[in-house]
C-alpha positions as CSV (number, residue, x, y, z in Angstrom):
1,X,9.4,9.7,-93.3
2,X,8.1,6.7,-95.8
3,X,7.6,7.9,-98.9
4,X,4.7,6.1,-99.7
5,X,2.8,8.2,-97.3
6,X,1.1,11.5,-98.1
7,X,2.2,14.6,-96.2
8,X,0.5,15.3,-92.8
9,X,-2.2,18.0,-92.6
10,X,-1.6,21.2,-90.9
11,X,-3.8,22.5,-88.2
12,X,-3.2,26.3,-86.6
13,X,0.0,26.2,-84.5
14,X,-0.5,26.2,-80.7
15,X,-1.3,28.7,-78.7
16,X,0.5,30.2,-76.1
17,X,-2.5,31.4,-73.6
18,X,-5.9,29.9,-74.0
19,X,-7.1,26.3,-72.6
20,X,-6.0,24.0,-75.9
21,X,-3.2,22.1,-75.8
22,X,-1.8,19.9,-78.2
23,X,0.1,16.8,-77.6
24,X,2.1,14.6,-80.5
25,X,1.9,12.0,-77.3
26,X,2.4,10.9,-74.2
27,X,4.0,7.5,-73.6
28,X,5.3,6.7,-70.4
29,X,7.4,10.3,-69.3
30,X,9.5,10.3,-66.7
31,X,8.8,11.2,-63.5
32,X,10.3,14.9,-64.2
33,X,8.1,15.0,-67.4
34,X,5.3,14.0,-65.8
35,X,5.3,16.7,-62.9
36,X,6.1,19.0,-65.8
37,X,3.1,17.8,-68.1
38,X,1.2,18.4,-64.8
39,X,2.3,22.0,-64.3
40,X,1.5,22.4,-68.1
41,X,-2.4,20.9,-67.2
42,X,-2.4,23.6,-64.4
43,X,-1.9,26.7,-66.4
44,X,-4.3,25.2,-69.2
45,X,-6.9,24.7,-66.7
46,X,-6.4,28.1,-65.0
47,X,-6.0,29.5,-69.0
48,X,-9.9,28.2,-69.0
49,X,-11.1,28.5,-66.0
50,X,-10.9,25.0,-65.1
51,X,-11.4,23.1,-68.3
52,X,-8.7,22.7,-70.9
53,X,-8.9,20.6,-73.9
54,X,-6.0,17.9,-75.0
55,X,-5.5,17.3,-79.1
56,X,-3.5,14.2,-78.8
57,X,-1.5,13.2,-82.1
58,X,-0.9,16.8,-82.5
59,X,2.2,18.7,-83.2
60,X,3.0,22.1,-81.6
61,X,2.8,23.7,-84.9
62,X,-0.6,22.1,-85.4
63,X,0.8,19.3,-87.5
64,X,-1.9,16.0,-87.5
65,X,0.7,13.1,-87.1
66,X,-1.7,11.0,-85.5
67,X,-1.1,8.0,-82.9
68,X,-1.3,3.9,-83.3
69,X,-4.1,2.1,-81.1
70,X,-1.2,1.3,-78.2
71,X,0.5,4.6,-78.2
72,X,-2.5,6.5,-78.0
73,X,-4.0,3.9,-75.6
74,X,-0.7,4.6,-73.2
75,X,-1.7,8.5,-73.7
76,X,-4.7,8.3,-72.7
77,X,-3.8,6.6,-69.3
78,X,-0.5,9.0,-68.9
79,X,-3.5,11.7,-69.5
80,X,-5.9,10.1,-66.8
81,X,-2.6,10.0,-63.6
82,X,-2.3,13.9,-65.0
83,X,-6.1,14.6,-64.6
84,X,-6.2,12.3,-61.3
85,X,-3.0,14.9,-60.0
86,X,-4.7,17.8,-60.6
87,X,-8.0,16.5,-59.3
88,X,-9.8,16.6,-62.6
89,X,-11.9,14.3,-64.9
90,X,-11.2,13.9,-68.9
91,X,-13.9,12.7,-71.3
92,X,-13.3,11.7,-74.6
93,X,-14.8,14.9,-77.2
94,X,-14.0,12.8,-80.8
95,X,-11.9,10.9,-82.5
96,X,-10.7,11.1,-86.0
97,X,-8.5,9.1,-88.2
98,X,-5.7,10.8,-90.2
99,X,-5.8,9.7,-93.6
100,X,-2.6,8.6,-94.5
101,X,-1.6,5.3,-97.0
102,X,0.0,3.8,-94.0
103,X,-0.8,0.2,-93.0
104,X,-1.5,0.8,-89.6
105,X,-4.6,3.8,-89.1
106,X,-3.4,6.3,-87.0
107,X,-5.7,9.0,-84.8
108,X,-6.0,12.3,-83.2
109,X,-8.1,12.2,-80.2
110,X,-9.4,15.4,-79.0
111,X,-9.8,15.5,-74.8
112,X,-11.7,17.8,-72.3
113,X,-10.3,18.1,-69.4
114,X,-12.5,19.3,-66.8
115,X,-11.7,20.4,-62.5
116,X,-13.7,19.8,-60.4
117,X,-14.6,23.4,-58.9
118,X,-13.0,23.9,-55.6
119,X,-13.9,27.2,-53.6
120,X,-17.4,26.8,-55.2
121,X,-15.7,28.5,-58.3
122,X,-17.7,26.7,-61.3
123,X,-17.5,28.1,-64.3
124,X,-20.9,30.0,-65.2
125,X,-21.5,31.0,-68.7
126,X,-24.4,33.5,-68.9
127,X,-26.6,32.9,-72.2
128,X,-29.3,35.4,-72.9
129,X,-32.3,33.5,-75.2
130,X,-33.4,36.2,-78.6
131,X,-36.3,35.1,-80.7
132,X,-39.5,36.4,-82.1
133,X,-42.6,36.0,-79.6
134,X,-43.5,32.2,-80.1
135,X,-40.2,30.9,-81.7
136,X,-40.1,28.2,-78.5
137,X,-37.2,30.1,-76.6
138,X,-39.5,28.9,-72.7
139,X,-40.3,25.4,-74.7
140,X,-36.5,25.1,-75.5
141,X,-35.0,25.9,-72.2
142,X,-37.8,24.3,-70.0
143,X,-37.0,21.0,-72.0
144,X,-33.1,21.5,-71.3
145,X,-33.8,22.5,-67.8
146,X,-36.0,19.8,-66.6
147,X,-34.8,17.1,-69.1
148,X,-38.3,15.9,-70.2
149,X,-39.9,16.8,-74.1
150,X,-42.4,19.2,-74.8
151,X,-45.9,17.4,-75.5
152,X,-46.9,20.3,-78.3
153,X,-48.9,22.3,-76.5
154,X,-46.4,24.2,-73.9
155,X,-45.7,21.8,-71.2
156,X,-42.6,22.1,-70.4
157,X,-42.6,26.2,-70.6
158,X,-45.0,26.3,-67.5
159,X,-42.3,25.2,-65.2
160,X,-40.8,28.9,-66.2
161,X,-43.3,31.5,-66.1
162,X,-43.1,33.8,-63.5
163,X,-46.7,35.6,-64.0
164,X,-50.1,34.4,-63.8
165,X,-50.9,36.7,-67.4
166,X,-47.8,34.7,-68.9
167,X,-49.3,31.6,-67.7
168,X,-52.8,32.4,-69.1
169,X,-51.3,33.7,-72.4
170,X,-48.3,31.6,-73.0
171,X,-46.0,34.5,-73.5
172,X,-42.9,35.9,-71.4
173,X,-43.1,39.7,-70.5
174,X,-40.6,39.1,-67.3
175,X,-36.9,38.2,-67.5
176,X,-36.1,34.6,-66.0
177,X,-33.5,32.9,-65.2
178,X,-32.6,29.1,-66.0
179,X,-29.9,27.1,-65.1
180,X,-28.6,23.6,-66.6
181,X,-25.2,22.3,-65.2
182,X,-22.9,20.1,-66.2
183,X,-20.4,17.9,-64.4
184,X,-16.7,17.0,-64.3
185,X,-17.4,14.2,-67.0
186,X,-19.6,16.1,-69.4
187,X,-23.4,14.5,-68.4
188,X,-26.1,17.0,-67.9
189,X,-27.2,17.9,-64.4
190,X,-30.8,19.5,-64.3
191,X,-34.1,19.4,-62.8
192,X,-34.8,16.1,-64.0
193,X,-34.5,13.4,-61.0
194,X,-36.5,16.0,-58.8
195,X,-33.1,17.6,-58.1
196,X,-32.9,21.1,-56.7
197,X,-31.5,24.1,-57.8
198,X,-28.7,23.9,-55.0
199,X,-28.0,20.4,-55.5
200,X,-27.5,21.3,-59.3
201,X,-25.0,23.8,-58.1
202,X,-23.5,21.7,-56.2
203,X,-22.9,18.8,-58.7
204,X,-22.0,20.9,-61.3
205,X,-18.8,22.0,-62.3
206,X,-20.1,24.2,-64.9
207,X,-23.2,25.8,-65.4
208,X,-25.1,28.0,-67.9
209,X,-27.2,30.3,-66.8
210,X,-30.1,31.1,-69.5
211,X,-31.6,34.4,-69.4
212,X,-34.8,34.0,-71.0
213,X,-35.7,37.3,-72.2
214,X,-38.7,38.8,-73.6
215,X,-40.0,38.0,-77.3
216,X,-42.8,40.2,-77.7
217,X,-42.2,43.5,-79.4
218,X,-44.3,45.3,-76.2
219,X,-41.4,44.3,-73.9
220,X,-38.4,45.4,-76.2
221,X,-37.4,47.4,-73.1
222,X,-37.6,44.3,-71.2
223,X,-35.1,42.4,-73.4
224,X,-32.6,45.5,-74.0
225,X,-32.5,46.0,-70.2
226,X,-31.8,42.1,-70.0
227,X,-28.8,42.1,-72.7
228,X,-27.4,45.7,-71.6
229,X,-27.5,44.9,-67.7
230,X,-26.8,41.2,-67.7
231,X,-23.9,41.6,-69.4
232,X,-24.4,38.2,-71.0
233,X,-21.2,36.0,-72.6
234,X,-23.4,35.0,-75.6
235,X,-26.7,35.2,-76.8
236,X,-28.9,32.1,-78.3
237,X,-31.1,33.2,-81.7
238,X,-34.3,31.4,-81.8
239,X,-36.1,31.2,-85.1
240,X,-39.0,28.8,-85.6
241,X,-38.3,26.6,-88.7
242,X,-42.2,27.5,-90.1
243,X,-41.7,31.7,-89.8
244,X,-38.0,32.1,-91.0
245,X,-37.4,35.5,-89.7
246,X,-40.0,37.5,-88.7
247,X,-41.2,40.2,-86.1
248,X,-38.4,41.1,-83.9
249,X,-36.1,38.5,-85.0
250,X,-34.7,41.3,-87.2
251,X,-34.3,44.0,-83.8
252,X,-32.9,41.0,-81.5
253,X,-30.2,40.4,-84.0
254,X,-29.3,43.9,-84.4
255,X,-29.5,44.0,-80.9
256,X,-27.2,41.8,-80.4
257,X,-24.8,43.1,-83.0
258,X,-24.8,46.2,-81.5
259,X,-23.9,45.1,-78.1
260,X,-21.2,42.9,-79.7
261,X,-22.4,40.0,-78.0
262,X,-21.1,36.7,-79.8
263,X,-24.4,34.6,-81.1
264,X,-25.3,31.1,-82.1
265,X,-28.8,30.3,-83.8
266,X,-31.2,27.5,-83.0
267,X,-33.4,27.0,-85.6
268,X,-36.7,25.2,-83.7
269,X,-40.2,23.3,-84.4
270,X,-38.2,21.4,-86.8
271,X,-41.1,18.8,-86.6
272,X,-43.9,20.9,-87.8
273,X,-42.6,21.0,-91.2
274,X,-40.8,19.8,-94.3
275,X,-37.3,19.1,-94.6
276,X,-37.4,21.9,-97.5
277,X,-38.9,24.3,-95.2
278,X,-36.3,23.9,-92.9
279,X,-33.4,24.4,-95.7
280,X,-35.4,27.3,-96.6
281,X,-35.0,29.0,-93.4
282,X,-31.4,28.1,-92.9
283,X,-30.8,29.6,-96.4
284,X,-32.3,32.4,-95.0
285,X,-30.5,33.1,-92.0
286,X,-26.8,32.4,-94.3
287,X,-28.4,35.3,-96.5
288,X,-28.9,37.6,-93.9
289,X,-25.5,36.7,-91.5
290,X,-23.1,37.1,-94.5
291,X,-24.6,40.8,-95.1
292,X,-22.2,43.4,-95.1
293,X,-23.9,44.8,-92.2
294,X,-23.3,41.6,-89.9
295,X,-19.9,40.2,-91.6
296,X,-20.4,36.9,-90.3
297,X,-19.5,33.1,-91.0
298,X,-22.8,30.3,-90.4
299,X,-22.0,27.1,-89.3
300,X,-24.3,24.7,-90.0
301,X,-24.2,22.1,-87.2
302,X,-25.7,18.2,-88.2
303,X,-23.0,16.1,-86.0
304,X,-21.6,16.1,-82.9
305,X,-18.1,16.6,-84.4
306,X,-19.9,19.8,-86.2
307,X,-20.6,20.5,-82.4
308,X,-17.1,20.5,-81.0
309,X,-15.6,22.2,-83.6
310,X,-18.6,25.2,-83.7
311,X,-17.8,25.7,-79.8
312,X,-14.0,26.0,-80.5
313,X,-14.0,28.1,-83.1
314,X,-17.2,30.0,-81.8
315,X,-14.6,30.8,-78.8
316,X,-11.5,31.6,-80.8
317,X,-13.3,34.0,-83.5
318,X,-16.8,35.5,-82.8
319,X,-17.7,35.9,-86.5
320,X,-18.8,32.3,-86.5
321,X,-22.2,31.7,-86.1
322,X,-23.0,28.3,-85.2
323,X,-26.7,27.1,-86.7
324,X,-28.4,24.2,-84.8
325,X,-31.7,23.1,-86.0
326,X,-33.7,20.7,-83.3
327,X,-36.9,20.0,-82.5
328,X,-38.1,20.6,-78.4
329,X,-41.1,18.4,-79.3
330,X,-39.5,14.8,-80.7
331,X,-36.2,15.8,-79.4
332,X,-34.2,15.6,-82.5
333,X,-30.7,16.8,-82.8
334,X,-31.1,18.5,-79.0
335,X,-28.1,16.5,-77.8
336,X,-26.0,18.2,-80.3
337,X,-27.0,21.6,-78.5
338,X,-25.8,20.1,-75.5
339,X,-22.8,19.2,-76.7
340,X,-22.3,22.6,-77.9
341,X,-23.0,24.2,-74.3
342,X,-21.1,22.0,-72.9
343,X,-17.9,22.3,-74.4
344,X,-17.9,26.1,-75.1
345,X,-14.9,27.5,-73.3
346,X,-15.7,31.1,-70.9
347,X,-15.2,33.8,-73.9
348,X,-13.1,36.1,-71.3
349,X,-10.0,34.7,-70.8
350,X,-8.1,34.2,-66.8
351,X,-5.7,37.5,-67.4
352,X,-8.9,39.7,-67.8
353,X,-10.9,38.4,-65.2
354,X,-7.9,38.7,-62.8
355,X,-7.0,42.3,-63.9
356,X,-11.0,43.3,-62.8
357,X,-10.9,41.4,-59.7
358,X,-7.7,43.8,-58.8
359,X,-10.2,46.9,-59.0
360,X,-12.2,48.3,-56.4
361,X,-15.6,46.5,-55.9
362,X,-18.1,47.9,-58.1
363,X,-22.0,46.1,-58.8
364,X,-24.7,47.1,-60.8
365,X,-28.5,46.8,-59.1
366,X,-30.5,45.3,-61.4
367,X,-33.2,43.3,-59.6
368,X,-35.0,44.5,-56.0
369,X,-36.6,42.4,-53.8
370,X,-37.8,41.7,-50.1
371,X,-37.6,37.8,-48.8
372,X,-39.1,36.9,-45.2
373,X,-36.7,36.9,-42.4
374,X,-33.9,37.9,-44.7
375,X,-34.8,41.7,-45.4
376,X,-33.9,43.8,-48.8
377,X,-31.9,41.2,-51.2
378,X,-30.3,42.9,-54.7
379,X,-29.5,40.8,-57.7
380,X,-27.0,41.9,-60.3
381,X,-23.3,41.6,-61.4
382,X,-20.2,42.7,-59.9
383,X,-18.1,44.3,-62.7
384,X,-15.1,44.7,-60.4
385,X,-13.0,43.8,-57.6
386,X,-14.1,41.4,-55.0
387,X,-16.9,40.7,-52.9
388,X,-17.3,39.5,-49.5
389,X,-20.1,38.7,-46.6
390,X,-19.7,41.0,-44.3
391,X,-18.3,43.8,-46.5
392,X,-19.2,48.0,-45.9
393,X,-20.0,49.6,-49.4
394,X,-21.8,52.2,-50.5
395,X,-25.1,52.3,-52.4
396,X,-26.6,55.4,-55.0
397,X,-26.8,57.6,-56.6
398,X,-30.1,58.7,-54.5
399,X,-32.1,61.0,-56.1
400,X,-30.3,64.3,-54.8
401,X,-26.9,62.5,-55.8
402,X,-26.0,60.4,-52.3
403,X,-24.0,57.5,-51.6
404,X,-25.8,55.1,-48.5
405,X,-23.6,53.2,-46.2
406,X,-24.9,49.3,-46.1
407,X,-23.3,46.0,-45.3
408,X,-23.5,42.5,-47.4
409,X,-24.8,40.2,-45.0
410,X,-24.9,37.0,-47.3
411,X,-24.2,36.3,-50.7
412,X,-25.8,33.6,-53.5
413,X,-24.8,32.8,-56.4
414,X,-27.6,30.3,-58.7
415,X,-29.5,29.7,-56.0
416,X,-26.6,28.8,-53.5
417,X,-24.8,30.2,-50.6
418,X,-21.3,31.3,-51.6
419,X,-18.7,33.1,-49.4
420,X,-16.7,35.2,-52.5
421,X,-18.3,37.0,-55.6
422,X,-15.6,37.7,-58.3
423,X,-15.6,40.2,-60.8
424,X,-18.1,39.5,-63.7
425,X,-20.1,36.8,-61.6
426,X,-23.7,37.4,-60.9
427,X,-25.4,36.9,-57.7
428,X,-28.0,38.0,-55.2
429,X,-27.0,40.1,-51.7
430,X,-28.7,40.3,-49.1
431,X,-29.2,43.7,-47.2
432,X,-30.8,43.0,-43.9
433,X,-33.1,45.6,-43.0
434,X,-31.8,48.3,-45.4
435,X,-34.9,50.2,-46.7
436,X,-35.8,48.8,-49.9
437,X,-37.4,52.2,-50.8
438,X,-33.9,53.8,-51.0
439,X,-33.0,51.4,-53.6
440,X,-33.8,51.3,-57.5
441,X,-32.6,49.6,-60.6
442,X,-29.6,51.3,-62.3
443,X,-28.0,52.1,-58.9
444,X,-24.4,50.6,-58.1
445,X,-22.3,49.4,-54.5
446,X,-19.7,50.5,-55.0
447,X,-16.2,50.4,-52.2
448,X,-16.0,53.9,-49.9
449,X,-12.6,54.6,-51.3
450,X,-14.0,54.7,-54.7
451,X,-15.3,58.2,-54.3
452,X,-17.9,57.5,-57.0
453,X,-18.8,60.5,-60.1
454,X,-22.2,61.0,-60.7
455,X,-23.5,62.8,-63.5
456,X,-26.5,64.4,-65.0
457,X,-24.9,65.8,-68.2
458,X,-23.0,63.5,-70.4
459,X,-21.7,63.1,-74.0
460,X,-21.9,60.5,-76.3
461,X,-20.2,59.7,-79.9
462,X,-24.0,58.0,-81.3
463,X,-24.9,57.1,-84.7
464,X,-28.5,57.1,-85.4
465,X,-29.8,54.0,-86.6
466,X,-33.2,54.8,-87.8
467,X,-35.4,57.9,-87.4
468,X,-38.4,58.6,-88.7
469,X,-38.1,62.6,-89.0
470,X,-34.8,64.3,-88.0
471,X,-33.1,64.2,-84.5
472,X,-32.7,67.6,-83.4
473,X,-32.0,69.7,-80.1
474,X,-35.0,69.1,-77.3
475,X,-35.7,65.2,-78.6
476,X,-36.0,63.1,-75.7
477,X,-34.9,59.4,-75.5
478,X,-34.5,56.0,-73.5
479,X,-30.8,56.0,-72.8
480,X,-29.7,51.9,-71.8
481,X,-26.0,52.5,-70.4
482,X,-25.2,48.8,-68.6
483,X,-28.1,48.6,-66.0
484,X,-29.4,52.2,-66.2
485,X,-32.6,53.3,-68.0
486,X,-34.2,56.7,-67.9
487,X,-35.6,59.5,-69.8
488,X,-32.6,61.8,-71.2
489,X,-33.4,64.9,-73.3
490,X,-31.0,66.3,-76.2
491,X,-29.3,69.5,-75.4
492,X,-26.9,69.7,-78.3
493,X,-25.3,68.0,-81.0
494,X,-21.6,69.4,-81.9
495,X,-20.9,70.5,-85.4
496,X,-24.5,69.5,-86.5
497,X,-28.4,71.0,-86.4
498,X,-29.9,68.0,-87.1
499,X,-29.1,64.0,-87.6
500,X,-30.4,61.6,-90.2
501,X,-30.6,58.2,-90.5
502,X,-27.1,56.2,-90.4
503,X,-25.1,59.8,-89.5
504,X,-22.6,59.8,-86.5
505,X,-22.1,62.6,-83.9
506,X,-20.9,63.6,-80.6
507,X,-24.3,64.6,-78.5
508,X,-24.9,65.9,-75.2
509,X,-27.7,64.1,-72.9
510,X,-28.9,65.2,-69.7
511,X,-31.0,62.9,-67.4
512,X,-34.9,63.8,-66.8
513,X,-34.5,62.3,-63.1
514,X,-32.0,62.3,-61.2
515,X,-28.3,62.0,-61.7
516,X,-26.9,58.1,-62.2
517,X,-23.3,57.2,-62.3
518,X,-22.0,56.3,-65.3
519,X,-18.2,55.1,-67.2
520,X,-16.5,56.7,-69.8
521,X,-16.7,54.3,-72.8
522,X,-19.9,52.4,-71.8
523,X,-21.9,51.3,-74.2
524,X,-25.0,53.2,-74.9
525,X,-28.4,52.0,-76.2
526,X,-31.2,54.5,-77.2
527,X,-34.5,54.7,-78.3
528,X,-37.8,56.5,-78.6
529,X,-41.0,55.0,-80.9
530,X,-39.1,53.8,-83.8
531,X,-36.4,56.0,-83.7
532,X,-33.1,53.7,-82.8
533,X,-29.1,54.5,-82.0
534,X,-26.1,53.3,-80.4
535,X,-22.7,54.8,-79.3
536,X,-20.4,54.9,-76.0
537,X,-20.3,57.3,-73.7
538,X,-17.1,60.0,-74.2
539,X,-17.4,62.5,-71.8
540,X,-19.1,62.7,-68.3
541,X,-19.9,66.3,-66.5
542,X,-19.5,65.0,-62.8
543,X,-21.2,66.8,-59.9
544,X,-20.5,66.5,-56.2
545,X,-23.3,64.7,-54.1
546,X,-25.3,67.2,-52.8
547,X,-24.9,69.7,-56.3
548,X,-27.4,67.0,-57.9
549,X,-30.6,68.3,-57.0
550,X,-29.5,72.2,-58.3
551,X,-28.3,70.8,-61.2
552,X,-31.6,69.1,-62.3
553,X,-33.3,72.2,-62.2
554,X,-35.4,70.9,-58.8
């Protein structure tokens, strides 16, 4: 090496799994290299679910060596014939100059490679949309959805309301979903152009899936139902530049702590005041996300390469916390968002997904409805195995603790017809003429061989997060386990009388209802007034179908 020339920077060494690959470079391989390179491009892509990303000038042990203009031209073609093999499309992320005294600059380009989805298999990131009532979250996504501004006074929300009373007041109380796709090259596919939903699906080769959820503090059940049952990748914090945090922007972000959901934070109505007012409420937010109590790193985002490195890193380590601030009014800094969205890798990694899609078919109920000439459609997730059309399962638990024989006669997944659901991918069934009045929220169809538990009694290591008085034998509580919700009332707490605020203990629930089927180690959510906890669920007392309705006390 020249001595004139200061030592290379180091980056973090490659990693093994994971869709980042690093590349010192790739000038004219041989025809064994290349088929190799394009093995390599496989695994990466399967490693992301079909999109990978390509540091070229990069060492395997992360050191930034850089390229000339003609090597790194030659790379970049040697990368096209590998993308063109494998049926994909590479944009150009960034690039950056490595600063060395050398005559000639030298660079580091940074690559996404992205498949186009074959067997309909694009990659859907499910985002669930936090904020205090009024911080913009409907203005925000109707303006990414249907790619026109906001005039100020709530255009571009109507195009999401689902209610005539959210219509009339402006406020969500309903969960709804929004989709914005984008394609093999990176460019945004929405409603703009007077597409459809299913020809966004199908010109997409990723898509996000927003689920707006409720703001207002009378539908906090709404929005825990939505981020318990959803089972969301990551969760988007809106706060509006002029309030800072206020209301329940304090209760989504515990929340979502909680839950351990990863979040970013989009600080909005950047328009409606002073640059110091917006610094103000960025300060803010740092103040509150480096609390002990949160642990977490903010990113403040103000360029696209701020972007692509907050969606990286945001993937790799979830105590970032990227901070965007934007405006859905003049439009300012919203393509930096986008940028963001559209980079961010799936935060479950192949090996996972692939280990649940081995299990037997399992799906949570969460949504109920009737469509002409189709019959009794449930929406929801499928947390394991694999689903087909055509497929027997059972449904329950019915209120004396049965299972129901049905059959999936057609499946959809964002609005379009799909042949295979995989585990962790939402969708809608349809039931035929199954009787919709057998069927409730917080049920699951589940595969026969399963031989599905059922319980009315269960125990849960909790720690109480805020009680007014104390929490004693006989309280009764909203229990959130994944997509069930219901009335459970205390029947003892072990080694204890009582609990107080910020105390742990093993309790023992039993359902008001009827029985539901719950997990050992789910995640459980409770509440009652202002009293708050969380836990997991440690113990289940499972009963035979049939024992349910003696053991409720019917």
């Amino acid at each position: 090496m020249d001595s004139s020339r200061s030592e290379p920077r180091q980056g973090s060494p490659e990693a093994e799994d994971g869709n980042i690959e690093y590349k010192l470079k790739l000038v004219n391989p041989s025809q064994y290299r290349f088929e190799h390179l394009v093995t390599q491009m496989k695994w990466r892509l399967q490693e992301g679910r079909g999109e990978a990303v390509y540091q070229i000038g990069v060492e395997d042990n992360g050191l930034l060596v850089g390229l000339a203009e003609e090597e790194m031209r030659a790379s970049l073609k040697t990368l096209h014939r590998m993308a063109e093999k494998v049926g994909a499309d590479i944009t150009v992320l960034r690039e950056r100059e490595v600063d060395y005294d050398s005559d000639t600059p030298r660079k580091i380009t940074e690559v996404l490679v992205r498949k186009v989805p074959d067997n309909q298999q694009f990659l859907d990131l499910r985002v669930a949309v936090l904020g205090n009532v009024d911080s913009g979250k409907s203005t925000l996504l109707g303006v990414l959805t249907q790619g026109e501004l906001d005039n100020g006074r709530g255009r571009a929300r109507l195009n999401l309301f689902r209610h005539l009373h959210e219509i009339q007041s402006g406020r969500t109380s309903s969960i709804s979903f929004e989709i914005l796709g984008f394609n093999s090259k990176g460019e945004v596919v929405n409603y703009s152009d007077s597409r459809t939903a299913e020809e966004i699906c199908e010109s997409s080769s990723k898509m996000i899936t927003f689920i707006d959820l409720a703001g207002h503090h009378k539908y906090l059940h709404t929005t825990i139902f939505g981020l318990t049952s959803y089972c969301p990748d990551c969760a988007l914090l809106l706060v509006s530049a002029n309030t800072g945090i206020a209301g329940t922007t304090r209760e989504h972000l515990g929340l979502a702590l909680a839950l351990k959901v990863p979040f970013f934070i989009v600080v909005s109505k950047v328009d409606l005041c002073a640059k110091t007012t917006v610094e103000r409420t960025v300060r803010q937010l740092e103040r509150v996300l480096k609390q002990p109590g949160c642990h977490k790193v903010p990113m403040l985002v103000t360029s696209e390469d701020d972007a692509v490195t907050a969606a990286q890193q945001f993937a790799q380590s979830p105590n970032i916390t990227p901070i965007f601030t934007l405006s859905s009014v003049s439009g300012e800094s919203l393509d930096l968002l986008k940028v963001f969205l559209n980079i961010l890798p799936p935060l479950t990694n192949s090996k996972e997904q692939e280990e649940l899609m081995q299990q037997l078919t399992e799906f949570q109920v969460d949504e109920i409805y009737t469509v002409p000439e189709v019959g009794t459609v449930v929406g929801g997730t499928l947390s394991s195995g694999i689903c087909r059309e055509g497929d027997q399962l059972v449904v329950g638990p019915t209120d004396d603790g049965c299972f129901l024989e049905l059959r999936v006669c057609s499946i959809q997944r964002n609005r379009s017809a799909c042949r295979v659901l995989r585990a962790g991918q939402a969708a809608t069934l349809a039931l035929g003429d199954f009787d919709r009045a057998l069927l409730r929220k917080g049920m699951v169809m589940v595969s026969p061989e399963m031989n599905p538990t059922i319980c009315s009694v269960f125990e849960a290591e909790i720690v109480l997060l805020f009680h007014a008085t104390t929490f004693r034998r006989g309280f009764q509580v909203t229990v959130h386990v994944g997509n069930v919700r219901q009335t459970a009332v205390v029947e003892k707490i072990h080694a204890k009388d009582k609990l107080r605020t910020g105390e742990k203990a093993v309790v023992r629930f039993r359902f008001l209802k009827h029985p539901e089927y719950l997990k050992v180690g789910a995640k459980l959510l409770f509440r009652e007034g202002v009293t708050k906890g969380i836990g997991h669920v440690t113990d289940v007392q499972a009963i035979a179908a049939g024992e349910a309705q003696a053991n409720m006390g019917f």
